[in-house]
VEXBADREN-683673 format. One record per residue (C-alpha): residue number from 1; x, y, z. Coordinates in pm, whole numbers, plus 50000, padded with zeros to 5 digits. Example, Ala and Ser with C-alpha at 12.3 -4.5 7.8 and 13.67 -1.06 7.14 Angstrom:
% VEXBADREN-683673
SITE   nr   east  north     up
SITE    1  51230  49550  50780
SITE    2  51367  49894  50714
//
This chain:
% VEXBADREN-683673
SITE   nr   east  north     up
SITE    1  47879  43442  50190
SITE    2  48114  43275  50420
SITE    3  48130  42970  50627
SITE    4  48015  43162  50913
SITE    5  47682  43296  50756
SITE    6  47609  42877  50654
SITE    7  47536  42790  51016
SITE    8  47814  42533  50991
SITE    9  47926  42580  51328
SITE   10  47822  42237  51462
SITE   11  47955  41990  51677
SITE   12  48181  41679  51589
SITE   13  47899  41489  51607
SITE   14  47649  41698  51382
SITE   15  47379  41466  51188
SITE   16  47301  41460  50847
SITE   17  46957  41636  50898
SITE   18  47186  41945  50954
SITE   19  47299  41944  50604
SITE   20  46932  41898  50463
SITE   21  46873  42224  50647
SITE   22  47150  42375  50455
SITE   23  47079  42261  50130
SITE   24  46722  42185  50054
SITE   25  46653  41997  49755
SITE   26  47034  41880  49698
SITE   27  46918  41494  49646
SITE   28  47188  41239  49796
SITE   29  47292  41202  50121
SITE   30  47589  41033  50242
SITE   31  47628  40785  50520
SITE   32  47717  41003  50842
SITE   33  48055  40877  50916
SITE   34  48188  40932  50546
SITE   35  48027  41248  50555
SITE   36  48162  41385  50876
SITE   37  48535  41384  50741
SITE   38  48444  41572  50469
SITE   39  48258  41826  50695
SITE   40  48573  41877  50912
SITE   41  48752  41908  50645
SITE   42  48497  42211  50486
SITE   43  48520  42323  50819
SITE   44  48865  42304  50830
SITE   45  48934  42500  50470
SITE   46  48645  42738  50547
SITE   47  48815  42839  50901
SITE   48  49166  42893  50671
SITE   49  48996  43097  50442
SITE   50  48882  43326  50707
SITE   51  49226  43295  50898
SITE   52  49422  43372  50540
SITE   53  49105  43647  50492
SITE   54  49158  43812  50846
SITE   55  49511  43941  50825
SITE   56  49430  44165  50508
SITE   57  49165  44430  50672
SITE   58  49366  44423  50957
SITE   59  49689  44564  50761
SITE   60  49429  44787  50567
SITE   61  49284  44927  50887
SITE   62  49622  44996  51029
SITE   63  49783  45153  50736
SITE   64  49467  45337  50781
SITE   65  49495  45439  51109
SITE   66  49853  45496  51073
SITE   67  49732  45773  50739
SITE   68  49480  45934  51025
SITE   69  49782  45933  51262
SITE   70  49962  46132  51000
SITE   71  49732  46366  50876
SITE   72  49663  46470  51259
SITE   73  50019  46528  51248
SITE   74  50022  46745  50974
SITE   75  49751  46936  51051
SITE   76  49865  47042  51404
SITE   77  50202  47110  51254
SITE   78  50082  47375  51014
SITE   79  49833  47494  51298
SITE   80  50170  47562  51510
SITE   81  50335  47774  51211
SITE   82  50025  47988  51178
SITE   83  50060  48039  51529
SITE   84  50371  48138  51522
SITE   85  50335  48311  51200
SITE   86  50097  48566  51343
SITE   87  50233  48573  51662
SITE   88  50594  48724  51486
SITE   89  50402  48954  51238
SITE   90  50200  49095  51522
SITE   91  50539  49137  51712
SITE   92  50684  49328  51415
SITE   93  50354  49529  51370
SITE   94  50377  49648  51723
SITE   95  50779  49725  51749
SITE   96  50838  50014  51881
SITE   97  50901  50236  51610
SITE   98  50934  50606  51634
SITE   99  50646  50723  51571
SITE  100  50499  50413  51822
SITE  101  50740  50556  52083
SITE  102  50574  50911  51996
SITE  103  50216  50749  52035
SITE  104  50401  50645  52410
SITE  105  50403  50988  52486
SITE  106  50156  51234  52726
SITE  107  50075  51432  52429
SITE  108  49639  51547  52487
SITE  109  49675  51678  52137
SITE  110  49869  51533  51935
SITE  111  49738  51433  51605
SITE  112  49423  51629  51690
SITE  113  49294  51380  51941
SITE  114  49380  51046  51753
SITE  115  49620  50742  51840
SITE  116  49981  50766  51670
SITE  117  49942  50672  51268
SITE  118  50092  50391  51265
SITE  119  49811  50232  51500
SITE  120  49524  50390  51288
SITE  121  49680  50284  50948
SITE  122  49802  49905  51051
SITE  123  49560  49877  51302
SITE  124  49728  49876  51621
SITE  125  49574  49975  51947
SITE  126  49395  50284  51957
SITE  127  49009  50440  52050
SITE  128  48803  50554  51729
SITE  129  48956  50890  51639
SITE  130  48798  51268  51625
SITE  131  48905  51491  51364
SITE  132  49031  51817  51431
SITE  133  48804  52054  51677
SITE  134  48848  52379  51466
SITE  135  48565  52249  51284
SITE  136  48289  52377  51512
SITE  137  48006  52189  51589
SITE  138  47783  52282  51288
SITE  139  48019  52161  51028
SITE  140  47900  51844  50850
SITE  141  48238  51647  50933
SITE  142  48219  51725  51321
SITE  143  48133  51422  51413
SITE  144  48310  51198  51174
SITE  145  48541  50977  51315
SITE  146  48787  50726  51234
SITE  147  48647  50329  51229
SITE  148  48823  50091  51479
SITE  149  49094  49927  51414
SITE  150  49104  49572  51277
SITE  151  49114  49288  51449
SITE  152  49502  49147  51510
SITE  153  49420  48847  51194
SITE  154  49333  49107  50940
SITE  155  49592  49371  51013
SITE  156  49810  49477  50729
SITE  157  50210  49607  50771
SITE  158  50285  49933  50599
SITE  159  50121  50232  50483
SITE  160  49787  50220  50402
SITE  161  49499  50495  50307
SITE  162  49249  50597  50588
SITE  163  48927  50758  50558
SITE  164  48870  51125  50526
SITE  165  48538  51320  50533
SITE  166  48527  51575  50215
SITE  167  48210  51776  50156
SITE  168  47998  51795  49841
SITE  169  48195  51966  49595
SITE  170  47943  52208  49593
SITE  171  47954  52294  49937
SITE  172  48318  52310  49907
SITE  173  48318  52584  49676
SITE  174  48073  52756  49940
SITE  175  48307  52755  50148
SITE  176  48600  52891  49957
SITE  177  48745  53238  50172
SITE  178  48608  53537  50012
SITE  179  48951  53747  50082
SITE  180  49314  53629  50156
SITE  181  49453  53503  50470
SITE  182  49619  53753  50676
SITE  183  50009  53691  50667
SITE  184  50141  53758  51000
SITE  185  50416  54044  51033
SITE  186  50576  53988  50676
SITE  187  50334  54233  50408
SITE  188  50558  54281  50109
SITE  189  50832  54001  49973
SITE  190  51038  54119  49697
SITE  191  51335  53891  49532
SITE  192  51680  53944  49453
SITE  193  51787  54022  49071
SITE  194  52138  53973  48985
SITE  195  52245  53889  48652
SITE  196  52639  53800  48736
SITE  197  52540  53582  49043
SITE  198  52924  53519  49219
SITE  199  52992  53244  49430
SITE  200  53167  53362  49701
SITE  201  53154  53122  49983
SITE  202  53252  52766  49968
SITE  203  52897  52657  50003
SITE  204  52675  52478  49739
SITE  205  52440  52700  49563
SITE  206  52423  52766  49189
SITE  207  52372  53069  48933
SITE  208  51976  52997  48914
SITE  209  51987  53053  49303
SITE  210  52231  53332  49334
SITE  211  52431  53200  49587
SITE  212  52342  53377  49872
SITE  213  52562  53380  50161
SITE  214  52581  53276  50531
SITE  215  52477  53630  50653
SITE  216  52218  53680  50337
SITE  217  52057  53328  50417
SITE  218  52046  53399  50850
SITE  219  51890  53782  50769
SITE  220  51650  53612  50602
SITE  221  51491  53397  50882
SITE  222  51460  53811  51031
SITE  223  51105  53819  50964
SITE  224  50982  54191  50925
SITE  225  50699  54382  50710
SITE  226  50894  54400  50372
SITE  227  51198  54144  50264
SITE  228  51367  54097  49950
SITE  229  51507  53725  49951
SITE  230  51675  53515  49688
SITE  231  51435  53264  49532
SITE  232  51552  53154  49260
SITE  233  51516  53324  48916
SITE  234  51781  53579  48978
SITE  235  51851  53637  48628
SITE  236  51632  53775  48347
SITE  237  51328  54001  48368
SITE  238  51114  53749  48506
SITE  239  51082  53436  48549
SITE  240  51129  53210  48332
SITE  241  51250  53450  48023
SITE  242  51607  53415  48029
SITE  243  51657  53284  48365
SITE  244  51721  52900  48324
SITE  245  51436  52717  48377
SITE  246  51289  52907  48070
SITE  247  50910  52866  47895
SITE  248  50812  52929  47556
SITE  249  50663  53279  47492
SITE  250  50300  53162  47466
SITE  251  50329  52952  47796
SITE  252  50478  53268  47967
SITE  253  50150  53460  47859
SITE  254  49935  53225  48009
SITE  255  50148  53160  48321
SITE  256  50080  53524  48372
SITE  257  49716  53504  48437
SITE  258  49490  53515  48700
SITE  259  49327  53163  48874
SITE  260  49226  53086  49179
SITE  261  49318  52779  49226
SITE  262  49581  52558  49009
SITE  263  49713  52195  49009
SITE  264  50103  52159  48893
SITE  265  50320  51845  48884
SITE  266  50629  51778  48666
SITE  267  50862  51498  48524
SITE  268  51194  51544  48477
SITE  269  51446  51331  48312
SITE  270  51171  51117  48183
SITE  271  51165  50958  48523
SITE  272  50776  50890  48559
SITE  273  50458  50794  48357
SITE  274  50207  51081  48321
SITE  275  49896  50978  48556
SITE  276  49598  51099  48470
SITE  277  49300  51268  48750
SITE  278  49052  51124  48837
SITE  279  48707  51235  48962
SITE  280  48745  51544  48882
SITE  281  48417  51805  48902
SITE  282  48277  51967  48583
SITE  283  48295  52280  48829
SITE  284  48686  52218  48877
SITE  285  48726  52089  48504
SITE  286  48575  52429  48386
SITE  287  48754  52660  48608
SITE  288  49086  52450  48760
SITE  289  49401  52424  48531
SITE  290  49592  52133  48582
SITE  291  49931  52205  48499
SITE  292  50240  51934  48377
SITE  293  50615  52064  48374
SITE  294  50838  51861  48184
SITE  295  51199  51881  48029
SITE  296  51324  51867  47654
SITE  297  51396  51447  47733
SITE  298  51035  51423  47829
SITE  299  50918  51540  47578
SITE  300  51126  51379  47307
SITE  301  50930  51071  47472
SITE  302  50572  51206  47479
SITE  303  50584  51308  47121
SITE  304  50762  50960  47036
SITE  305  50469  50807  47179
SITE  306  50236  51028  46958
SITE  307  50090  51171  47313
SITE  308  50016  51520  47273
SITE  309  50091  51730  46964
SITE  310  50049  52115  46914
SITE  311  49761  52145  47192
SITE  312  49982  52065  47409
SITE  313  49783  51907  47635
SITE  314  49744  51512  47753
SITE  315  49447  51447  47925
SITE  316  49332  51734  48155
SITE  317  49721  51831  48114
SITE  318  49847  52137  48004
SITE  319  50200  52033  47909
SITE  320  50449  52363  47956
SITE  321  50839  52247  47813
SITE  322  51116  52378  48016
SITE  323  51423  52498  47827
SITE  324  51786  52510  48000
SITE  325  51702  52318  48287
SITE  326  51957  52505  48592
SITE  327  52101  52171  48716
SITE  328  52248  51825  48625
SITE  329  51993  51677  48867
SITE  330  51655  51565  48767
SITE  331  51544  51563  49102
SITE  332  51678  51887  49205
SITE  333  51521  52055  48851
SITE  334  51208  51910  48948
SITE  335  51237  52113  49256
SITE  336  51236  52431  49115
SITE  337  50819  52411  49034
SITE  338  50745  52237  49334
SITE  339  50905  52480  49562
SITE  340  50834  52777  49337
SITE  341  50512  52779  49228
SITE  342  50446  53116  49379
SITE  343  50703  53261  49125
SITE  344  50599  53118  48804
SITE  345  50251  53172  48863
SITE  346  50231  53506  49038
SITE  347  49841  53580  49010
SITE  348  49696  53280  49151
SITE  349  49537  53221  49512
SITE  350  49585  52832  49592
SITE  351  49776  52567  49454
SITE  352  49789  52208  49510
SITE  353  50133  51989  49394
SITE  354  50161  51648  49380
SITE  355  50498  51461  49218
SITE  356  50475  51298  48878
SITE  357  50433  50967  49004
SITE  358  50098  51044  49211
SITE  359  49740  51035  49092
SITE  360  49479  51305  49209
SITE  361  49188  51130  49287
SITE  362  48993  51350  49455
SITE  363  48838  51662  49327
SITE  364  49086  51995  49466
SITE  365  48826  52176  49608
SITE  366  48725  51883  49884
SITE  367  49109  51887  49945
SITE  368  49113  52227  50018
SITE  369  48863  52250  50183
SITE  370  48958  51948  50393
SITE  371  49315  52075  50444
SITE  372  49321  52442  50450
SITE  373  48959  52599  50507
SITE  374  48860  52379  50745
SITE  375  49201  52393  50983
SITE  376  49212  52806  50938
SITE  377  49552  52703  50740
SITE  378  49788  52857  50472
SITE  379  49978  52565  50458
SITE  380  49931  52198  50451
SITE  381  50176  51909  50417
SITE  382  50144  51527  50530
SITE  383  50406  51424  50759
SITE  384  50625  51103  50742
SITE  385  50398  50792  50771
SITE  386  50725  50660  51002
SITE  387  51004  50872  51043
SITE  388  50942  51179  51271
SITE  389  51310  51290  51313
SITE  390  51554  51415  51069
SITE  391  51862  51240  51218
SITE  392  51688  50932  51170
SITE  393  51543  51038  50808
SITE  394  51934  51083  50733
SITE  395  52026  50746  50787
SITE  396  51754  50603  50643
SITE  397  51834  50839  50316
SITE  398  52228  50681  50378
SITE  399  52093  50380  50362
SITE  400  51890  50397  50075
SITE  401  52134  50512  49831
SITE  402  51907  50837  49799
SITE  403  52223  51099  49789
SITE  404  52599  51083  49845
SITE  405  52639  51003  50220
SITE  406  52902  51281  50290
SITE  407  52652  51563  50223
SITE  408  52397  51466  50386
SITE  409  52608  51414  50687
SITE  410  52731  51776  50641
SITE  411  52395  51919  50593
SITE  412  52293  51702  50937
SITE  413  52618  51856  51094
SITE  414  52557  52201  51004
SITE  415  52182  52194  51096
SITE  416  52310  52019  51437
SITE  417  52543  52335  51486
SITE  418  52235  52557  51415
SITE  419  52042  52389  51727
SITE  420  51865  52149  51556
SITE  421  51802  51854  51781
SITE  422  51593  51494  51772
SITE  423  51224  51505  51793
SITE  424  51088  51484  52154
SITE  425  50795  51548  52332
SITE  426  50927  51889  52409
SITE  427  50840  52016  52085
SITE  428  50444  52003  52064
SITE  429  50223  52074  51949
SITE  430  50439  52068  51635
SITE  431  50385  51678  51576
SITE  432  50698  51583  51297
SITE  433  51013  51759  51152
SITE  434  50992  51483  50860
SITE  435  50717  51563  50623
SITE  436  50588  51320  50333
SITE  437  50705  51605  50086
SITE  438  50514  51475  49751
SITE  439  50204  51721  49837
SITE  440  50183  52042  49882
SITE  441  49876  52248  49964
SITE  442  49928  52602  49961
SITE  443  49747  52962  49978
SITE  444  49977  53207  49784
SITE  445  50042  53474  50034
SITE  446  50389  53654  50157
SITE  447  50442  53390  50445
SITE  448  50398  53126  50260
SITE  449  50603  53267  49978
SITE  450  50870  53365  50214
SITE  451  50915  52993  50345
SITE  452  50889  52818  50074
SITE  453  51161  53034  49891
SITE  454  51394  52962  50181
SITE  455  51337  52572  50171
SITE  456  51428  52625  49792
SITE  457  51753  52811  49924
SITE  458  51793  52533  50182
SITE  459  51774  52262  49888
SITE  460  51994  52474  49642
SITE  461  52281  52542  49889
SITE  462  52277  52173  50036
SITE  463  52137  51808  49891
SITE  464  51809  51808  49713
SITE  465  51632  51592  50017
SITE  466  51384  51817  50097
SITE  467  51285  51642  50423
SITE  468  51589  51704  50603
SITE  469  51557  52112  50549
SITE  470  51171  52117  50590
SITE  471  51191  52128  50983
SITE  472  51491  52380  51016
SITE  473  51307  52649  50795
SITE  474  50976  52620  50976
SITE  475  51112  52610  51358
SITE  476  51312  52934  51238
SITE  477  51011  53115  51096
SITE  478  50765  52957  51345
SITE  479  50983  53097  51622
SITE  480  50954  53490  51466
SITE  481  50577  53481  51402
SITE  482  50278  53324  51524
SITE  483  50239  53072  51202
SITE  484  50165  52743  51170
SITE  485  50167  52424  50945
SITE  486  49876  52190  50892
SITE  487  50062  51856  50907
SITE  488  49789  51631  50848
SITE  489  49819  51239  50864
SITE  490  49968  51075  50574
SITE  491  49710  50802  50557
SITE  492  49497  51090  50459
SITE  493  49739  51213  50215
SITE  494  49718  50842  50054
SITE  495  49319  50894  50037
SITE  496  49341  51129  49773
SITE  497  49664  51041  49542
SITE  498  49757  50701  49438
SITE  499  50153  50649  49399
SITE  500  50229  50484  49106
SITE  501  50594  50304  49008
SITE  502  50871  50533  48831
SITE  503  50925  50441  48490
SITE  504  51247  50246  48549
SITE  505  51107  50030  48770
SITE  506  50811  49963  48551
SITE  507  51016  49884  48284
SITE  508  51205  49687  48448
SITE  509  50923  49489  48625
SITE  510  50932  49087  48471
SITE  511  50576  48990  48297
SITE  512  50304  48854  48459
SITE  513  50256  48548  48503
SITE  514  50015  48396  48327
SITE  515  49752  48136  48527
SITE  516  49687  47822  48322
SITE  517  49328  47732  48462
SITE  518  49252  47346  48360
SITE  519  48938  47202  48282
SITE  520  48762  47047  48535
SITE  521  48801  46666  48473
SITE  522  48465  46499  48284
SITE  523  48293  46239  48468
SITE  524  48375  45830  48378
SITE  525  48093  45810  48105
SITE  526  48054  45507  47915
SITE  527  47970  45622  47546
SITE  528  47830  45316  47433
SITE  529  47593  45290  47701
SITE  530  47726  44980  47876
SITE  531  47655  45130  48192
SITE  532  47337  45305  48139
SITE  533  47094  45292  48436
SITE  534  47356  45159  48657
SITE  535  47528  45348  48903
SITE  536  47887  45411  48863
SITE  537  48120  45349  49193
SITE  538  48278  45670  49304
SITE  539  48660  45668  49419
SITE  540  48737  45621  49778
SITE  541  48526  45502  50072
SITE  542  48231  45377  49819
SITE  543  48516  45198  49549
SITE  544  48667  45028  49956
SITE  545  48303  44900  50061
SITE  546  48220  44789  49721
SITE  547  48541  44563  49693
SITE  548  48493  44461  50066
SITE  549  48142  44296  49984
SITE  550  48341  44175  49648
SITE  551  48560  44032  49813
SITE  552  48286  43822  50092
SITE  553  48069  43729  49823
SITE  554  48320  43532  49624
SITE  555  48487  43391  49945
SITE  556  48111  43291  49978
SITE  557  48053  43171  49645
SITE  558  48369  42949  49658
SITE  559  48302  42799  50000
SITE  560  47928  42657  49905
SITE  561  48072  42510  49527
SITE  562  48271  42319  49786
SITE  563  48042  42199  49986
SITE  564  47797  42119  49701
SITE  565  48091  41900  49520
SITE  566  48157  41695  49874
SITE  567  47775  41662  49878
//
């Protein structure tokens, strides 16, 4: 209570009567002149105390204000670096890549009616997208479509998965060709034998290849009815007996028998972790081996591990050891089943590859059906999610450290010399010369026999980048015979395998890091029960107001015990 709240706001000549009024019951009063210096000075002290009371909420209420002023400040300054934040991530989103500058292009239909990939995987501009007409109208896909793309705050940079529509994996077997595709003008493909392989030319190549030369490797793009080419294997009866790249005797009996449809991988040099399928039909468990190449080092490793014994088999693995790997390479041994698979398994009808470090994820008969059935295709192969021209995959190789600089530039040079030029507009409707080479979906017939024995060649002779030989060998067989090659998008490709880290860089990774998560704090509870029933003041604007009305009552209480002494 203050001076104010008294009613002592009187004139100089204020009676005694007023103080009655003030304090009822008090007893003595005191002859009016005495008792008006003693009121002026009350008055006097009481006006002080407000004067020395005044100047502290005022400072309080400014520092206050001056707090607001800052946090206003703050807040707008971290509402400018979003801005900007999203205004230079949107800028980088939307840079004119190459395969943006492709999406530039006139092209009715490229990627089967949809935007470039980059818009439809990081969510750039773009209509909702139509999968591929060849379909027909009756098929239970036709009118899938892609959704729209994000909006600009939720768009993500890099590669990411898109959706795909697979059938019922029972409908997908339905659907399965009852007889072979027809391979166009090439019937019969025979391969060269040659047990003293001679190199004769200062090319690459190696004995496991047979070092064909300049004239054997241009008669060979000379599609006719029957060929005999070098694919590898040229020593020993057959492959893999005696040839490098050998199998034990009980693999090579299996190897040897019929399937229709097979699922190889391989790690070499005990470069990745084994990854395990996932859902995976009973139907394809049953009747769909899953095959795993690996070297002697692998191997050492696995059974270190304790992770197959005599079975052989990891998982829905069947683990076949190679023995005398042909090259010094990892990478380049690991070629040999990828490219090859037509060789070492000469009695099956499809096969699907995916690298060591990918997952499947998807049963193989919705991916064949998705990839080959559906699209009237032999052949199927993602293209680069960026890069849609080999001189620019070169440099970016260069730059990566992926192979010695000088042969890649020599392969580049000699490819140039060939007629190989960059990726325009004036090649469609073939859409990339870069593929995404860690899938392959294939139907085993001559064709695709003969070009995938020639890439092999391509890889032997030169570096062991596949991607910079894929597009020579197809534009050379593509301009003999009326073939083509399903290259689908490789957001699809990331729909059904997951890519995993290789083993060094897992190893190498630093530990997680562990999140301490406190306690929240327990509430100011008085054990003893001092403050039971009472309400306890909360921090902040309640603790303020409480000390505020502290602070007036006292001035109060002080002021009338005052008074009540002059009294």
């Amino acid at each position: 209570m203050t001076g104010g709240s008294l009613g002592l706001r009187t004139g100089s000549n204020g009676s005694l009567q007023s103080i009655k009024n003030v304090f009822a019951g008090n007893g003595r009063l005191l002859h009016s002149k005495s008792f008006g210096s003693a009121r002026k000075n009350s008055i006097m002290m009481l006006s002080g105390s407000r004067e020395k009371e005044r100047p502290l909420p005022s400072v309080r209420y400014r520092c206050l204000g001056r707090r607001k002023v800052s946090m206003l400040l703050l807040v707008a300054l971290a509402l400018l670096v979003f801005v900007l934040g999203s205004f230079v991530v949107s800028k980088v989103s939307n840079s004119p890549t190459v395969d943006q500058r492709i999406g530039t292009m006139s092209m009715a239909h490229y990627l089967n009616g949809a935007h470039n990939e980059a818009n439809s995987v990081n969510g750039g501009d773009g209509n909702r997208f139509q999968v591929s007409a060849s379909e027909g109208a009756n098929h239970p896909c036709a009118n899938f479509t892609f959704p729209p793309p994000p909006p600009p705050n939720l768009r993500r940079i890099g590669p990411r998965p898109c959706p795909v529509c697979y059938l019922p994996v029972s409908q997908a077997i339905a659907s399965m060709p009852s007889s072979p595709s027809e391979s166009p003008v090439l019937h019969n493909l025979t391969y060269v034998h040659d047990e003293n392989p001679i190199k004769t030319e200062p090319h690459g190549g190696s004995d496991f290849g047979g070092y064909p030369s300049l004239k054997q490797r241009n008669d060979s793009f000379d599609i006719k009815e029957s060929m005999t080419v070098h694919c590898g294997f040229v020593k020993g009866s057959q492959p893999g007996h005696r040839t490098g790249f050998d199998f034990d005797e009980s693999d090579l009996e299996e190897l040897q028998q019929f399937h229709e449809i097979i699922v190889a991988s391989a790690i070499f040099g005990n470069y990745d972790v084994i990854q395990q399928p996932r859902n995976i039909s009973e139907e394809a468990k049953k009747n769909v081996p899953f095959y795993m190449f690996i070297d002697e080092e692998t191997e050492a490793d696995m059974k270190n591990k304790s992770m197959f014994d005599d079975s052989k088999r990891v998982g829905l693995w069947r683990i076949v050891v190679i023995h005398n790997v042909p090259y010094s390479d990892a990478r380049r041994n690991g070629k040999v089943p990828k490219l090859l698979l037509h060789r070492i398994f000469p009695n099956i009808r499809y096969s699907i590859w995916i690298d060591g470090k990918l997952q499947l994820v998807v049963d193989p008969y919705q991916i064949l059906e998705r990839f080959l059935w559906r699209e009237n295709a032999n052949f199927a192969i993602s293209r680069h999610y960026r890069r849609f021209d080999v001189f620019i995959e070169a440099e970016a190789n260069k730059a990566a450290g992926k192979y010695d600089n000088s042969s890649i530039d020599a392969q580049v040079d000699f490819y140039k010399k060939e007629g190989l030029t960059p990726y325009s507009e004036a090649k469609l409707p073939i859409t990339s010369d870069v593929p995404e080479g860690c899938v392959l979906i294939k139907e085993h017939i001559p064709i695709t026999n003969l070009f995938t024995c020639l890439w092999f060649n391509e890889v032997d002779r030169f570096t062991s980048r596949d991607q910079l030989s894929f597009g020579i060998v197809r534009d050379k067989i593509m301009a003999k015979v009326d073939w083509h090659i399903n290259m689908f998008m490789d957001c699809e490709r990331r729909n059904f395998v997951i890519q995993a880290y290789h083993r060094d860089l897992l190893e190498n990774m630093p530990p997680p890091v562990a999140v301490i998560r406190r306690p929240p704090a327990l509430p100011n509870i008085n054990v003893r029960g001092r403050n039971r029933g009472r309400r306890i003041p909360r921090h902040g604007r309640d603790r303020r107001s409480g000390l505020r009305h502290h602070r007036r009552a006292s001035a109060g209480n002080r002021e009338e015990q005052f008074l009540l002494n002059a009294v």
